[in-house]
Gaussian input, Z-matrix of N, CA and C with variables (Angstrom, degrees):
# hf/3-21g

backbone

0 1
 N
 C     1     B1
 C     2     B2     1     A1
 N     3     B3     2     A2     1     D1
 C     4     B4     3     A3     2     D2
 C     5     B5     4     A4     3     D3
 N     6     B6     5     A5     4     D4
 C     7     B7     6     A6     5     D5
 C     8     B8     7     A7     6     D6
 N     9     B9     8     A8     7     D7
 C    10    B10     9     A9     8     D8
 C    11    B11    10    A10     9     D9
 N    12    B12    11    A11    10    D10
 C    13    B13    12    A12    11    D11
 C    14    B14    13    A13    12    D12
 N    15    B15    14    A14    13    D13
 C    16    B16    15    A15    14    D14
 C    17    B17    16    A16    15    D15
 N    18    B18    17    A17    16    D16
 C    19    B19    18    A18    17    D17
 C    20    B20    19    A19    18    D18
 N    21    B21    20    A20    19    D19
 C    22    B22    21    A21    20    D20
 C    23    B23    22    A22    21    D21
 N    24    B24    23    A23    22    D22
 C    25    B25    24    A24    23    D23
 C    26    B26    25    A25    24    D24
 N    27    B27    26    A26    25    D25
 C    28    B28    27    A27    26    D26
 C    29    B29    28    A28    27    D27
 N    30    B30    29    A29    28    D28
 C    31    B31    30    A30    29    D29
 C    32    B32    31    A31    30    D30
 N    33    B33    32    A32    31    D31
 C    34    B34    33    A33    32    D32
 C    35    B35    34    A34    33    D33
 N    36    B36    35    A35    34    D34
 C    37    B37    36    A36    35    D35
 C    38    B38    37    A37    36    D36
 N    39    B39    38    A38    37    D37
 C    40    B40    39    A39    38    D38
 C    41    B41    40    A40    39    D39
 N    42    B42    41    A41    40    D40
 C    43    B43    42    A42    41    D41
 C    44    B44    43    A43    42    D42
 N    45    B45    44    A44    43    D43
 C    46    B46    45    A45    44    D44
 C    47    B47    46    A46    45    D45
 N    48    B48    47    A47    46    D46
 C    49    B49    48    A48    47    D47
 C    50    B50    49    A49    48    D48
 N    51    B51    50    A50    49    D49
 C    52    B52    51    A51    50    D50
 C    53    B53    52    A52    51    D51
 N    54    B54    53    A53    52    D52
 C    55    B55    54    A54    53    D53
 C    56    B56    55    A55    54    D54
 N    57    B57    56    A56    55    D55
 C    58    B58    57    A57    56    D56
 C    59    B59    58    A58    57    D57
 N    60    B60    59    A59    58    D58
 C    61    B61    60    A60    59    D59
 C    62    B62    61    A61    60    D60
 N    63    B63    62    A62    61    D61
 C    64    B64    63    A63    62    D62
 C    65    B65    64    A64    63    D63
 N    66    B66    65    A65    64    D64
 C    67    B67    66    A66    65    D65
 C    68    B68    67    A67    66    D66
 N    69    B69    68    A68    67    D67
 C    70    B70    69    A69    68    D68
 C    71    B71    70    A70    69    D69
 N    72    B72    71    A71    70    D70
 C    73    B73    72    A72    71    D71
 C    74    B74    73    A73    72    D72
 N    75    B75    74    A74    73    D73
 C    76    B76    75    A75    74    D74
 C    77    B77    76    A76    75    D75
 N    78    B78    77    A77    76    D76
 C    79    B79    78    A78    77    D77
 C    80    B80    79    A79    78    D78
 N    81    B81    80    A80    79    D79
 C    82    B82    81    A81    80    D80
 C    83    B83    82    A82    81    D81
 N    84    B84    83    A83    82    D82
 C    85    B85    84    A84    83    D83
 C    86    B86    85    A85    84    D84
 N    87    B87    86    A86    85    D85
 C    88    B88    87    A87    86    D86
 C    89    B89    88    A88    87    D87
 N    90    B90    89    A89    88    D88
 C    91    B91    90    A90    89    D89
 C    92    B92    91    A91    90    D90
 N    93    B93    92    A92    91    D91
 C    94    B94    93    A93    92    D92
 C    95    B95    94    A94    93    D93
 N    96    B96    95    A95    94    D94
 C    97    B97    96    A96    95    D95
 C    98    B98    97    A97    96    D96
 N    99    B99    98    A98    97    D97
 C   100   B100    99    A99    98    D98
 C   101   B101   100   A100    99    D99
 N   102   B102   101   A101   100   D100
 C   103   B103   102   A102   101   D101
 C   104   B104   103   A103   102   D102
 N   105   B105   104   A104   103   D103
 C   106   B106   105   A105   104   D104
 C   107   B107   106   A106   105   D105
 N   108   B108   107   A107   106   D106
 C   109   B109   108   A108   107   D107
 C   110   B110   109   A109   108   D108
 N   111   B111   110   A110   109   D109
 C   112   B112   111   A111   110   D110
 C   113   B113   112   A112   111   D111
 N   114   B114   113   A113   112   D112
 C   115   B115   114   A114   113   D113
 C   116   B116   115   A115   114   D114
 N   117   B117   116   A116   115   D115
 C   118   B118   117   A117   116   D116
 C   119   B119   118   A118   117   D117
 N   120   B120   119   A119   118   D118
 C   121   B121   120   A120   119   D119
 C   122   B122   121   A121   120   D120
 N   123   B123   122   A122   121   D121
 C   124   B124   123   A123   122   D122
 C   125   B125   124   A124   123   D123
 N   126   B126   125   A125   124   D124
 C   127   B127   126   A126   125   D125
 C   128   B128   127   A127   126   D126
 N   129   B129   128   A128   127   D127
 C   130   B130   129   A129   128   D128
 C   131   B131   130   A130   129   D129
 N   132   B132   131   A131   130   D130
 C   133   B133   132   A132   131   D131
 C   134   B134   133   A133   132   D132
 N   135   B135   134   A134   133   D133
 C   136   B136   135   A135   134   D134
 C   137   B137   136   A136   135   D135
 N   138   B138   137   A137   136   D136
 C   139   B139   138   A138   137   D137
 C   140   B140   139   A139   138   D138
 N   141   B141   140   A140   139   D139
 C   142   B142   141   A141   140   D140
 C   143   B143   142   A142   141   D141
 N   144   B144   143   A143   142   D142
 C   145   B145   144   A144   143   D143
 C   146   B146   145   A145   144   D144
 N   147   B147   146   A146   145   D145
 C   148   B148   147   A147   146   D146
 C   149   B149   148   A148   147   D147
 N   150   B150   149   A149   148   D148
 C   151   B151   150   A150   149   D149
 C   152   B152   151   A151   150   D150
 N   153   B153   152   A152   151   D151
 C   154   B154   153   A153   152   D152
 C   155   B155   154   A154   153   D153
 N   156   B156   155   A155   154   D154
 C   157   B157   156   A156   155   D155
 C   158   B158   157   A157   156   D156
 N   159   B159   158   A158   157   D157
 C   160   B160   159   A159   158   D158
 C   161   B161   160   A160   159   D159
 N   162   B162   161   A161   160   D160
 C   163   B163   162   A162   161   D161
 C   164   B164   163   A163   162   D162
 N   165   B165   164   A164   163   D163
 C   166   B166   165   A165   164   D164
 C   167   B167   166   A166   165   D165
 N   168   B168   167   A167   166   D166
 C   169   B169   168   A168   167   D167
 C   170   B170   169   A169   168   D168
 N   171   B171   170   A170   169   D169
 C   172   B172   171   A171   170   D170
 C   173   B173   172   A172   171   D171
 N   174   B174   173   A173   172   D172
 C   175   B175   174   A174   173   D173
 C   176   B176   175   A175   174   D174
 N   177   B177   176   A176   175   D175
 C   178   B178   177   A177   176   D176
 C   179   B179   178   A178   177   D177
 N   180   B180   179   A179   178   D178
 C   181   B181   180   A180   179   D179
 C   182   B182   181   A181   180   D180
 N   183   B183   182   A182   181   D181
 C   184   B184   183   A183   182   D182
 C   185   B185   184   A184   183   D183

   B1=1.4317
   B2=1.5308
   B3=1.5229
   B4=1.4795
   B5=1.4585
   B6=0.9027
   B7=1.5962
   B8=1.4084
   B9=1.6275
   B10=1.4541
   B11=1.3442
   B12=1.6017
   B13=1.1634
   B14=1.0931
   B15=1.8388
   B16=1.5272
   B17=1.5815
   B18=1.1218
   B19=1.3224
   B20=1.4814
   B21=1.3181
   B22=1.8600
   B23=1.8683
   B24=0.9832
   B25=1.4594
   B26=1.1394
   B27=1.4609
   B28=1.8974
   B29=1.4292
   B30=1.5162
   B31=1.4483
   B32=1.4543
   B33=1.0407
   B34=2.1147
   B35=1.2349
   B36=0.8905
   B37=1.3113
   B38=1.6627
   B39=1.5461
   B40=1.3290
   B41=1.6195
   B42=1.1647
   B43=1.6221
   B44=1.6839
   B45=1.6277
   B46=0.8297
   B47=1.3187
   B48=1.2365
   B49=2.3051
   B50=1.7152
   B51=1.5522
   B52=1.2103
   B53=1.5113
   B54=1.7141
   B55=0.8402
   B56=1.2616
   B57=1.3267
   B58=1.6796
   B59=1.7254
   B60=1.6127
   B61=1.3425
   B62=1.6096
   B63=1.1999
   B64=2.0241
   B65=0.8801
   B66=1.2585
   B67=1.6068
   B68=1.6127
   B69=1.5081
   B70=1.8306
   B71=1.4697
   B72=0.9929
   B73=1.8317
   B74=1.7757
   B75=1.6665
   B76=1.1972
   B77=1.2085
   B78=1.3846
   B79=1.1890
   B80=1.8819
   B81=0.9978
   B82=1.8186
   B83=1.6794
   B84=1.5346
   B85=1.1872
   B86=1.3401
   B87=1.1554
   B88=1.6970
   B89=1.2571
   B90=1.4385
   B91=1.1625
   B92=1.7698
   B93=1.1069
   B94=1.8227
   B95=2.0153
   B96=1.8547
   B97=1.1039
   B98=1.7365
   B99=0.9756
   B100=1.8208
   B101=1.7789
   B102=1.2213
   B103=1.5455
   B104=1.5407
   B105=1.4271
   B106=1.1587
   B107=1.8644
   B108=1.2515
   B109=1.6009
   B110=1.7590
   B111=1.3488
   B112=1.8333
   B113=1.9000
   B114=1.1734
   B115=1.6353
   B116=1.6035
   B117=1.6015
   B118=1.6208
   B119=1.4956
   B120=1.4617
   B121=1.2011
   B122=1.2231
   B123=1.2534
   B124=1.2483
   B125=1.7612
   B126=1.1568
   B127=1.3670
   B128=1.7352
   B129=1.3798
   B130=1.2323
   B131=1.6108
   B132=1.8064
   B133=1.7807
   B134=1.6790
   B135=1.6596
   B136=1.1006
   B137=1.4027
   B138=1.2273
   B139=1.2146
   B140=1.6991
   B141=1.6155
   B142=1.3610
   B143=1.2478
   B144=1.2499
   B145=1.8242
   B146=2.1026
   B147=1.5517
   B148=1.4165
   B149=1.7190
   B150=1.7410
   B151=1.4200
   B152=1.6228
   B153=1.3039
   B154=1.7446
   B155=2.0372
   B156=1.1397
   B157=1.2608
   B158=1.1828
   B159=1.4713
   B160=1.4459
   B161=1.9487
   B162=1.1885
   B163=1.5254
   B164=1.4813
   B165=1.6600
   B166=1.7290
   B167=1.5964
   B168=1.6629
   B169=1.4367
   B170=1.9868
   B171=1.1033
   B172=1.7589
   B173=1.7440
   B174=1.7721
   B175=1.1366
   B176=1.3115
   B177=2.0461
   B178=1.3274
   B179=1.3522
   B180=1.2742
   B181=1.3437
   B182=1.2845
   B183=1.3499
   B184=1.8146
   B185=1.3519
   A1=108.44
   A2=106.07
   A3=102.64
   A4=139.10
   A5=119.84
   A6=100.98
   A7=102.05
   A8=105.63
   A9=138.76
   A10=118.70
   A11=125.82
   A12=140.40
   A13=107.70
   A14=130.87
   A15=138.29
   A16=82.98
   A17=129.33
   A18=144.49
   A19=105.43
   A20=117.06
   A21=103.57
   A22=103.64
   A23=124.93
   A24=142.85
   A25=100.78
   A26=87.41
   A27=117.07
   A28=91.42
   A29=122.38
   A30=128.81
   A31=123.53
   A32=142.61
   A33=117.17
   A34=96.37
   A35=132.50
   A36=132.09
   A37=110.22
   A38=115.11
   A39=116.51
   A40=102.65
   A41=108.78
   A42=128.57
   A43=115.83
   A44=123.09
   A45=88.59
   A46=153.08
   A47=138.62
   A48=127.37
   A49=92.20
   A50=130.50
   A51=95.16
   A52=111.78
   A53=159.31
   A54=164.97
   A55=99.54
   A56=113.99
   A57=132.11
   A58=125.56
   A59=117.92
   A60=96.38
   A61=123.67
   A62=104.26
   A63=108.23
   A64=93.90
   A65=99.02
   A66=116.05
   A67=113.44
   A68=107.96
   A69=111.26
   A70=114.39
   A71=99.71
   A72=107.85
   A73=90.95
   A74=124.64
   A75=104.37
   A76=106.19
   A77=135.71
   A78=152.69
   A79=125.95
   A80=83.93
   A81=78.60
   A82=114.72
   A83=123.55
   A84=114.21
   A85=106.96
   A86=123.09
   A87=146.61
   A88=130.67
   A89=129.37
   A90=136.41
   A91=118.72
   A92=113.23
   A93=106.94
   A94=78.64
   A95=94.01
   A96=125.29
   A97=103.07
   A98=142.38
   A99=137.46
   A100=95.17
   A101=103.73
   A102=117.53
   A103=106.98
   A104=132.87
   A105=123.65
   A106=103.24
   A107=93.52
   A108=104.71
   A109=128.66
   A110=80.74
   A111=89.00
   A112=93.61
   A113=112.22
   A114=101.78
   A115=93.52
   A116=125.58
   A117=112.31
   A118=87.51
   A119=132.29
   A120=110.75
   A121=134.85
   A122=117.19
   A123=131.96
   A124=84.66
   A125=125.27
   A126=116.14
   A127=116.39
   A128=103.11
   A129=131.69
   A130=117.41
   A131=101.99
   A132=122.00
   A133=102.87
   A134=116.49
   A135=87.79
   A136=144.75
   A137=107.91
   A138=127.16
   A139=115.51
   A140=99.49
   A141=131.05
   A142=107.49
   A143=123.29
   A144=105.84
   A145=91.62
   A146=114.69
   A147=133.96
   A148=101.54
   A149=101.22
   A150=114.29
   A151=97.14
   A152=129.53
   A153=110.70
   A154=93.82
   A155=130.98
   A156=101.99
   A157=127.44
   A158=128.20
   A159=142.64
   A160=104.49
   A161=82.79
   A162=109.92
   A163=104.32
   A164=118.79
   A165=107.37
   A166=111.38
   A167=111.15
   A168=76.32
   A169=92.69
   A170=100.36
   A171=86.23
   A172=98.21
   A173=116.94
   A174=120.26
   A175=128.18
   A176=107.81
   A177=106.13
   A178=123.38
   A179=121.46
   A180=142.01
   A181=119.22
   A182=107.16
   A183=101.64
   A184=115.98
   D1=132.62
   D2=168.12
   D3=-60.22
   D4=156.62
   D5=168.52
   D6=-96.44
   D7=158.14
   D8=-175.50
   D9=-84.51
   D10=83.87
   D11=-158.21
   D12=-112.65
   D13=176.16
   D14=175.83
   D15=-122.06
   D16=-31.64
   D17=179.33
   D18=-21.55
   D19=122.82
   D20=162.21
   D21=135.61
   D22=-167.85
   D23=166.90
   D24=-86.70
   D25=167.94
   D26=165.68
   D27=-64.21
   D28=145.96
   D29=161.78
   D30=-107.01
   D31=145.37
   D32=136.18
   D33=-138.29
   D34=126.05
   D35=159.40
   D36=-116.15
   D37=162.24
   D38=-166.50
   D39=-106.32
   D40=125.99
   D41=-177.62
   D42=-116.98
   D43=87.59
   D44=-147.83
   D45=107.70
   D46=146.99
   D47=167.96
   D48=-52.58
   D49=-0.21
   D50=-164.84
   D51=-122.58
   D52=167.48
   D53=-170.59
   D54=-110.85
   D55=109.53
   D56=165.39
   D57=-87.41
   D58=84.38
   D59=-179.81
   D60=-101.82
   D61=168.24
   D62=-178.09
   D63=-131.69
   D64=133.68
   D65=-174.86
   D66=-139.09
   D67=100.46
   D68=-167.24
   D69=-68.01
   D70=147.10
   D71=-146.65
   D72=-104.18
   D73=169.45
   D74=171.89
   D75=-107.86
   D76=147.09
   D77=-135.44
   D78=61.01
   D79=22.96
   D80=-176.92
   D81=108.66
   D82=141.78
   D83=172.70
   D84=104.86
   D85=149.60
   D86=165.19
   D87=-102.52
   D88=110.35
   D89=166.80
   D90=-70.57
   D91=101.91
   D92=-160.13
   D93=-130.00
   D94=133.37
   D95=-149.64
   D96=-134.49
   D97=106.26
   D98=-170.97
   D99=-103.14
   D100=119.51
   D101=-173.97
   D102=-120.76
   D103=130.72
   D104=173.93
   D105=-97.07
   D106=153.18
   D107=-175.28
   D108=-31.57
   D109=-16.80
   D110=-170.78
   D111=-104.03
   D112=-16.27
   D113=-168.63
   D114=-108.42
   D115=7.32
   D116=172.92
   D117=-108.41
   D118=-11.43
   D119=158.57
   D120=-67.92
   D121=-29.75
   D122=-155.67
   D123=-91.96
   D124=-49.13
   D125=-177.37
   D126=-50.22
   D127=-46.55
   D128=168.96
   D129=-27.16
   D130=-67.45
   D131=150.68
   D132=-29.07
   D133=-84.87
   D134=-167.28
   D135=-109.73
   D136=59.04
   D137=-175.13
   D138=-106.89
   D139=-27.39
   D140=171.01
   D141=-92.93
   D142=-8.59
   D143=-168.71
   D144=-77.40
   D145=-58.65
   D146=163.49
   D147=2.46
   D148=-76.60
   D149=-156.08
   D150=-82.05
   D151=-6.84
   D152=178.40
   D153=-111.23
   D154=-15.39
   D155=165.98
   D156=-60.71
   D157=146.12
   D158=151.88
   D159=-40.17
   D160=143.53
   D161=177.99
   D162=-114.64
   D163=154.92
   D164=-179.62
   D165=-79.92
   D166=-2.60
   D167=-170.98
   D168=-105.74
   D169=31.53
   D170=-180.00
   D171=-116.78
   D172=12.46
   D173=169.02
   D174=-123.01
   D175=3.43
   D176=152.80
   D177=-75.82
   D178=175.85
   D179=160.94
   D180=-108.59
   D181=145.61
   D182=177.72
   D183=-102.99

């Protein structure tokens, strides 16, 4: 038997129609999450919307 760690990477692996992710927590422990294909997309959307919006200072001018 393994031991019960936070230890490790981001995970997802596919189990299944379904997307399994682990997600190491801080202080110890695993956050494990079962996503079907249409709801790790959709997470996917907005997790990416964050990193492609404009910010104000990369739309002033000097």
């Amino acid at each position: 038997m393994r031991p019960r760690t936070g230890d490790g990477p981001l995970e997802a692996v596919k189990e299944g129609q379904n997307i399994v992710m682990r997600i190491p927590l801080e202080g110890g422990g695993r956050l494990v999450v079962e996503l079907t294909p249409e709801e790790a997309s959709a997470l996917a959307d907005a997790l990416n919307a964050p990193a492609e919006a404009e910010t104000p200072a990369e739309t002033e001018q000097p």
